[in-house]
C-alpha positions as CSV (number, residue, x, y, z in Angstrom):
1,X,-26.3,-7.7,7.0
2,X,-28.6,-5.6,9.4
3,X,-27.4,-5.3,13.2
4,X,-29.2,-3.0,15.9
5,X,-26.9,-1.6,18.8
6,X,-27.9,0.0,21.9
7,X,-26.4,2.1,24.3
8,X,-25.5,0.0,28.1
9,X,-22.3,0.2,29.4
10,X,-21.0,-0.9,25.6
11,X,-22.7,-1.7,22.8
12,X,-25.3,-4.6,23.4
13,X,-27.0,-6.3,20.3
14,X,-30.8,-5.7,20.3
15,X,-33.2,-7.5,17.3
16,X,-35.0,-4.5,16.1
17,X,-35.2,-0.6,16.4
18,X,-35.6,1.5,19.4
19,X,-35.4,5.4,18.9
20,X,-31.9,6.6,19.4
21,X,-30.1,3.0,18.8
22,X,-27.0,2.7,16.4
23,X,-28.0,0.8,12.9
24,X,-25.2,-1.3,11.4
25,X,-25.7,-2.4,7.8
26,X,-22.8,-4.1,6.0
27,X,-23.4,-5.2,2.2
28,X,-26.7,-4.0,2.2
29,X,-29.1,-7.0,0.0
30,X,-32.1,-5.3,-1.6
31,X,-34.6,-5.5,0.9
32,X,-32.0,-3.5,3.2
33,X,-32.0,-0.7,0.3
34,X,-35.5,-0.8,0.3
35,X,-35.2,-0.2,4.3
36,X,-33.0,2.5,4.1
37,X,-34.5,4.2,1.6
38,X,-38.6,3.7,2.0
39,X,-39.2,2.6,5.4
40,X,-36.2,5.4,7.3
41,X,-36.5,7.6,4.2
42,X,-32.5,8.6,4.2
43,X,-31.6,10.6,0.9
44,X,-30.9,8.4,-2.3
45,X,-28.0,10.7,-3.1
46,X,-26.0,9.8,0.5
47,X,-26.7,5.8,-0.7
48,X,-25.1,6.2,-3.8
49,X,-22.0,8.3,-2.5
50,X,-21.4,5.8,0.0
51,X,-21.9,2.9,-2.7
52,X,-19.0,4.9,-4.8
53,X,-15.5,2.9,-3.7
54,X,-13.6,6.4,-4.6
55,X,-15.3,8.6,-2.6
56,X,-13.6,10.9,-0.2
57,X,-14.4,12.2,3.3
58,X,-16.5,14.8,3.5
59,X,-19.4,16.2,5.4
60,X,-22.7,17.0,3.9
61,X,-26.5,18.1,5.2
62,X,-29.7,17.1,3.1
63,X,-33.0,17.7,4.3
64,X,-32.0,17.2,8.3
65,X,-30.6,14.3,7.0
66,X,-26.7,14.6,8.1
67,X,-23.9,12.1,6.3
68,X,-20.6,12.0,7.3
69,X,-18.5,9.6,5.0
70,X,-14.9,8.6,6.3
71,X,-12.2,5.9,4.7
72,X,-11.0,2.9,6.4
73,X,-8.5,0.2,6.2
74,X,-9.6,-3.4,5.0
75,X,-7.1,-6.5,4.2
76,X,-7.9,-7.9,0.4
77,X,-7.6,-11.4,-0.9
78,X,-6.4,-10.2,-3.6
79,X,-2.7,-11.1,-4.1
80,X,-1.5,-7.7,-6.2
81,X,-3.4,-5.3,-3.2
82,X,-3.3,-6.7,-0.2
83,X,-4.6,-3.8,1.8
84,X,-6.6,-1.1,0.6
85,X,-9.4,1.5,1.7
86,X,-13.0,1.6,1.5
87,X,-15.7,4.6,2.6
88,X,-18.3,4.1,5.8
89,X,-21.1,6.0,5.7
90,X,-22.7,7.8,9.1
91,X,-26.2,8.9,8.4
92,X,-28.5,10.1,11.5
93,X,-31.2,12.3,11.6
94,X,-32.9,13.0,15.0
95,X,-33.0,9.5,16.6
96,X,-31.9,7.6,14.0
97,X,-28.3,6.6,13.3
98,X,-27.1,4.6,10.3
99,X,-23.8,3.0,9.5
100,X,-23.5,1.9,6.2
101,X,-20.5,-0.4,4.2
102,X,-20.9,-2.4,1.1
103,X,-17.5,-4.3,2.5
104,X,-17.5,-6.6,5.2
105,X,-15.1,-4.9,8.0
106,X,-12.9,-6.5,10.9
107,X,-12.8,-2.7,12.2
108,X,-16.8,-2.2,13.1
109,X,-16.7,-5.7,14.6
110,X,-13.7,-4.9,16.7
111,X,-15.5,-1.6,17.3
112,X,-18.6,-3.1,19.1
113,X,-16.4,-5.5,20.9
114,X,-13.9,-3.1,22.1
115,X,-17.0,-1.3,23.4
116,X,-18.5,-4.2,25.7
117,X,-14.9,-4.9,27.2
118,X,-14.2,-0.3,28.1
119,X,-17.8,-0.6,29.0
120,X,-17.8,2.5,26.6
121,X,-20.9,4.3,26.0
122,X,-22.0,6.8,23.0
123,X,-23.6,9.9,24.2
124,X,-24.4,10.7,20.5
125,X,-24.3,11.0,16.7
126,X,-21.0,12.9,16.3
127,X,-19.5,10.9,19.5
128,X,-19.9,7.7,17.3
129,X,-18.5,9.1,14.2
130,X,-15.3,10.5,16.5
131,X,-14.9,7.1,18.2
132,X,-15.4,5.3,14.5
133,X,-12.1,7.7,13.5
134,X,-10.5,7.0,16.1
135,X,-10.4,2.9,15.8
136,X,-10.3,3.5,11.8
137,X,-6.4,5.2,13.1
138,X,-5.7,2.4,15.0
139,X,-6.6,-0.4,12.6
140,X,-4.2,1.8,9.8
141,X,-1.8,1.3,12.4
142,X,-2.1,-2.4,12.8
143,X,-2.3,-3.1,8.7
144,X,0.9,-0.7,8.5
145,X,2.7,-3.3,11.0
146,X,1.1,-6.1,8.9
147,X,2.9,-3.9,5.7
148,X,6.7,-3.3,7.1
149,X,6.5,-7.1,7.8
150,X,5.9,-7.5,3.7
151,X,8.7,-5.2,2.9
152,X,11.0,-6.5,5.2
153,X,10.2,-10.0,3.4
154,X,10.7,-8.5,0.0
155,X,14.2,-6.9,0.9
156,X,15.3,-10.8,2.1
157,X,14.0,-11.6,-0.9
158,X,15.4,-9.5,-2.8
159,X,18.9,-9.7,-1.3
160,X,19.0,-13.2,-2.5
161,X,18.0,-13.1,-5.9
162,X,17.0,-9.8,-7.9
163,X,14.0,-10.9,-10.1
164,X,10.8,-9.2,-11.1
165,X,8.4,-10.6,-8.8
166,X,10.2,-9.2,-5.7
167,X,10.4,-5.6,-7.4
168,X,6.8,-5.9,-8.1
169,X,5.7,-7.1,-4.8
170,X,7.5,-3.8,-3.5
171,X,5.4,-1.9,-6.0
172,X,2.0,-3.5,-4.2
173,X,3.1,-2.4,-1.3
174,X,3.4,1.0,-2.3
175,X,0.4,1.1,-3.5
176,X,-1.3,0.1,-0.7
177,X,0.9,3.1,1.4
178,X,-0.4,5.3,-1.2
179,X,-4.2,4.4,-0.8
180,X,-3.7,4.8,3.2
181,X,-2.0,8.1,2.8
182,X,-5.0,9.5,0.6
183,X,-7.6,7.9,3.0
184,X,-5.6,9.5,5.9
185,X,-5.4,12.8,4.8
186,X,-9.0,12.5,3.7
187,X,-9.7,11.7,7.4
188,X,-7.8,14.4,8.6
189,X,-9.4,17.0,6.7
190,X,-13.4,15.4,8.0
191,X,-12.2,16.0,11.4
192,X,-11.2,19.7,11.0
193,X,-14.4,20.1,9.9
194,X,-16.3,18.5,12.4
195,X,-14.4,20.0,15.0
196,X,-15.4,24.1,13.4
197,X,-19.4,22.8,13.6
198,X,-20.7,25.7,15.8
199,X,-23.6,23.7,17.1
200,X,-21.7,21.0,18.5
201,X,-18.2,22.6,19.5
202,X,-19.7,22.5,23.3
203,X,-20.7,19.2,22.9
204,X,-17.4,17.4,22.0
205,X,-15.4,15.2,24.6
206,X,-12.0,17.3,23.9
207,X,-9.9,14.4,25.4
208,X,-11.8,12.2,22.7
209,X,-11.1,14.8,19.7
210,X,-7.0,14.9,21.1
211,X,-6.5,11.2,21.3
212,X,-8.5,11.0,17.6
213,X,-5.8,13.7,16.6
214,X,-2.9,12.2,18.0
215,X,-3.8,8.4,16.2
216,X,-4.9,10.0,13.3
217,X,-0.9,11.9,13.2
218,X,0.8,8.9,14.1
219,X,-1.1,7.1,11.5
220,X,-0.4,9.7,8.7
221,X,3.3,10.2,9.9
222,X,3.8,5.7,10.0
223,X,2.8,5.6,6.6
224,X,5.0,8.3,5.1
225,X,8.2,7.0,6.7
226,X,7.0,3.4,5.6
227,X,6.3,5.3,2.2
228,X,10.1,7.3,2.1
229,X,11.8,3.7,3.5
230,X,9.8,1.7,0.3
231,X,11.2,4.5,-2.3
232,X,14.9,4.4,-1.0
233,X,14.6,0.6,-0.9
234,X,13.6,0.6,-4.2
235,X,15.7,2.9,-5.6
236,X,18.9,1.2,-4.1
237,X,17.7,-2.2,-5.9
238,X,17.2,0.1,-9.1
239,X,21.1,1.1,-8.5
240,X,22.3,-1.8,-7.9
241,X,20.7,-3.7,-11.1
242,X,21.6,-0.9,-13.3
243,X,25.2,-1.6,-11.6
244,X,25.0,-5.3,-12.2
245,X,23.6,-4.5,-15.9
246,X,27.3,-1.8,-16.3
247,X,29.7,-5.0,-14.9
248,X,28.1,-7.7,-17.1
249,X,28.4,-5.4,-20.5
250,X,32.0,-5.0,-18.9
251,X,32.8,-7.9,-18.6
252,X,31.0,-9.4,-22.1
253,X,33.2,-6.6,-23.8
254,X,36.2,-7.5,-22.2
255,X,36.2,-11.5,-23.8
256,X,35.1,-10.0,-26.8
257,X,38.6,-8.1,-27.4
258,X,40.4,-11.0,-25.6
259,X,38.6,-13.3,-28.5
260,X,39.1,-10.6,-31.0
261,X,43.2,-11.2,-30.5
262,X,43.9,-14.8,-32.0
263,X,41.0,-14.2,-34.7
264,X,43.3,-11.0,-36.0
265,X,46.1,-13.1,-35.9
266,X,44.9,-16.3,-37.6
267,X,43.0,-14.3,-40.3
268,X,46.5,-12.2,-41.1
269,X,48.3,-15.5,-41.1
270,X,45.7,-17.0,-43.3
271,X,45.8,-13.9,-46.2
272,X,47.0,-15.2,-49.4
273,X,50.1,-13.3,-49.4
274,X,53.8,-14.6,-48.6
275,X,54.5,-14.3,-44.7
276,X,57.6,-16.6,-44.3
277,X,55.5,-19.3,-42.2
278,X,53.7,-20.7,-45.3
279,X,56.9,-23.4,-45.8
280,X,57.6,-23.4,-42.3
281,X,56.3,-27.0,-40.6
282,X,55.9,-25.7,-37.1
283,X,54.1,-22.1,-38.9
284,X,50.7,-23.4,-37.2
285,X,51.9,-23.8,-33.6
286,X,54.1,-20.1,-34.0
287,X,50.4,-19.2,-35.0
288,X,48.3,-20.8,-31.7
289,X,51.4,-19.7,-29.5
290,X,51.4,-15.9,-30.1
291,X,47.8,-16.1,-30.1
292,X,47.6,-17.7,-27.0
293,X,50.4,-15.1,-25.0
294,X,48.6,-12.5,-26.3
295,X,45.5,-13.7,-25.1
296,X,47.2,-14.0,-21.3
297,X,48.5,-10.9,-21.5
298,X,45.6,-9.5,-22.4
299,X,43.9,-11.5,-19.3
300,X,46.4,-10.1,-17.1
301,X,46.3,-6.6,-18.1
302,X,42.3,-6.9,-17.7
303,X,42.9,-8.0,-14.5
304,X,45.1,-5.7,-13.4
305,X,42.8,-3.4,-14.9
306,X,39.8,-5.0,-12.7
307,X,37.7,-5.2,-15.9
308,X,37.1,-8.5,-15.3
């Protein structure tokens, strides 16, 4: 999908180009590659690296061509990930600026909307990949809510009945922290360098680059306490089913010895030797009733014992 964005007090939605416009291309088709790459002529290379779901942040210049790729949070229908990150492309070159994304995003939606409502307007290329940081650290702030409500499910889950699919839906969830914590620190490192560009260092809205800074720390510092909570949480569970695992054999090798008591007895009564009960008509019931106090007491020293 193709969208043109121009500059008035917000981003307004225009129908075709106009030199220094913003370019928004989401899931590019094939006759949007052949637009990108024929009719504005951007590098092949930058196309492909953006196309690459793993790629990192980073900044890189190709014949005046400039591409700045950073990670963002998007929600997944897929049940076993439900969040995860994927890379945005900014390519610009004198008056054109390109956004690219082969994932449809709520974030550069939000974006232009948030725009129209500040009445927010973008005095250039590196201005719209600062402000493009900056909501990426807010929407990781807004999935991680979306995440502590998941593990908070899981531990109520969990607390009444200890099965696999409970433990593994705390293992989703960290991996999703772990894909935000990469992308973050990936986004980190992209605005350091934009920040040490010579050429642009007078041009940069400093109150901008602090409040990208400060998001971009909460963010990071949000999704390694939700990272350090998830690993204790799952490493109490851990204790407390190798704990239930210890009391179980505990208790299965307690009735075995209480069991083992009247089969020692009946199988020295049964020998085929002379014991004095063979004659005797109540030698069965002397049998059963030893059996049976030891037995109790064997209970009741368990007990006292709490082995069972």
């Amino acid at each position: 999908m193709r969208a043109f964005y121009k500059n008035n007090n917000g981003l307004i939605a225009i129908t075709e180009w106009i030199p220094n416009c913003w370019i928004n291309i989401e899931c590019p088709t094939e006759a949007e590659k052949k637009y990108l790459l024929e009719d504005l002529q951007i590098p092949e290379a930058f196309y492909n690296d953006i196309e690459d779901i793993d790629e990192r942040p980073r900044i890189e210049i190709e014949n005046g061509w400039t591409l700045i790729i950073m990670r963002i949070p998007v929600k997944s229908n897929d049940v076993k990930l439900p969040f995860h990150t994927i890379p945005v492309g900014v390519v610009f070159k004198g008056d054109v600026c390109i956004t690219i994304s082969f994932h449809k995003t709520e974030m550069l939606t939000d974006f232009v909307t948030y725009t129209k409502r500040k009445n927010i307007n973008i005095k250039d290329n590196f201005d719209l990949v600062l402000k493009l940081l900056l909501s990426s650290s807010v929407w990781f702030l807004k999935y991680l809510k979306q995440v502590n409500q998941k593990i908070k499910l899981a531990e109520d889950n969990l607390e009444k009945s200890i099965k696999n699919e409970e433990l593994q839906a705390l293992l989703q969830i960290e991996k999703c922290l772990v894909f935000f914590m990469t992308s973050l620190k990936g986004n980190d490192i992209l605005l350091h360098r934009i920040k040490n560009i010579k050429s642009q260092k007078e041009h940069f809205d400093l109150d901008l680059l602090e409040d990208v800074e400060i998001e971009l720390r909460q963010a990071q510092e949000t999704t390694n306490i939700y990272s350090d909570i998830l690993t204790g949480t799952m490493d109490a569970y851990a204790s407390v089913i190798s704990n239930n695992m210890n009391t179980i054999m505990k208790q299965m090798t307690s009735i075995s010895i209480i069991l083992m008591i009247p089969t020692l007895i009946a199988s020295l009564y049964g020998m085929n030797v002379p014991n004095d009960l063979e004659d005797n008509r109540y030698g069965i019931w002397i049998v059963i009733s030893v059996s049976v106090l030891l037995s109790a007491f064997g209970v009741f020293l368990f007990k006292r014992k709490r082995w069972f």
